[in-house]
N, C-alpha and C positions, 0 to 999 in steps of 0.2 A: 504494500500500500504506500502510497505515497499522499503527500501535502503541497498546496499553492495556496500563496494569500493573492487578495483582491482588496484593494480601498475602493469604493465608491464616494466619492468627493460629493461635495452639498454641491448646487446649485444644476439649474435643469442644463448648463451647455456642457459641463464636464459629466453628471449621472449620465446621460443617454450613452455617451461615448465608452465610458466606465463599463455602464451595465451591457453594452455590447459585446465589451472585451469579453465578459465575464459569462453569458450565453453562450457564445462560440467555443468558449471553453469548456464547459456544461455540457454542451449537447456533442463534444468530442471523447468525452469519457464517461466512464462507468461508475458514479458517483458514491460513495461507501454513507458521508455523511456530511453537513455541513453547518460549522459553527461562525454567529454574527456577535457582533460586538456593536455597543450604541454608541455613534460618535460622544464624544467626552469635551472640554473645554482644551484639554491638548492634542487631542489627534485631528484629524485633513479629512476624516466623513468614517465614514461604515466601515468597517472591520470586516471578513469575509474569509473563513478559511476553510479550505476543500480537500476533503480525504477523496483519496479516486484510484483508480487503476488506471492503466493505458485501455483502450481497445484491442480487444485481439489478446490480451495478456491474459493466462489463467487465473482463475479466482482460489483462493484460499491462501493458505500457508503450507508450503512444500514441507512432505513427511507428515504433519498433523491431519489433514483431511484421509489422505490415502484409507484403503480398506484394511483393517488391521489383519493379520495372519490368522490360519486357523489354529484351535489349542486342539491338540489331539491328547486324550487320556490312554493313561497306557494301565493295562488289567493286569 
């Protein structure tokens, strides 16, 4: 898994542009989960951070998902 941040800056001429960046990006991976932050009196606008995969890239964690082995008892 991996992570990208995004700021969305106030005002309508830099959001539109922002939230562009930030759809095209969205809609190019396989999004795990995504956490925002509320602009604050010291940050530049929204907060935006993205757990994702590539496309095409397999999902889980190599060796943890895998089918475990069989147990065979011996009599």
């Amino acid at each position: 898994m991996q992570c990208r941040h995004f700021t969305i800056r106030p005002g309508p001429e830099h959001a539109r542009e922002d939230e562009a960046r930030l759809n095209a990006f969205l809609s190019s991976v396989h999004v795990h989960s995504v956490q925002v932050s509320l602009p604050t009196a010291q940050s530049a606008g929204w907060s935006v951070l993205v757990f994702y995969e590539a496309r095409g890239a397999r999902f889980g964690r190599p060796g943890l998902d895998a089918t475990p082995p069989l147990r065979y008892q011996v009599a």
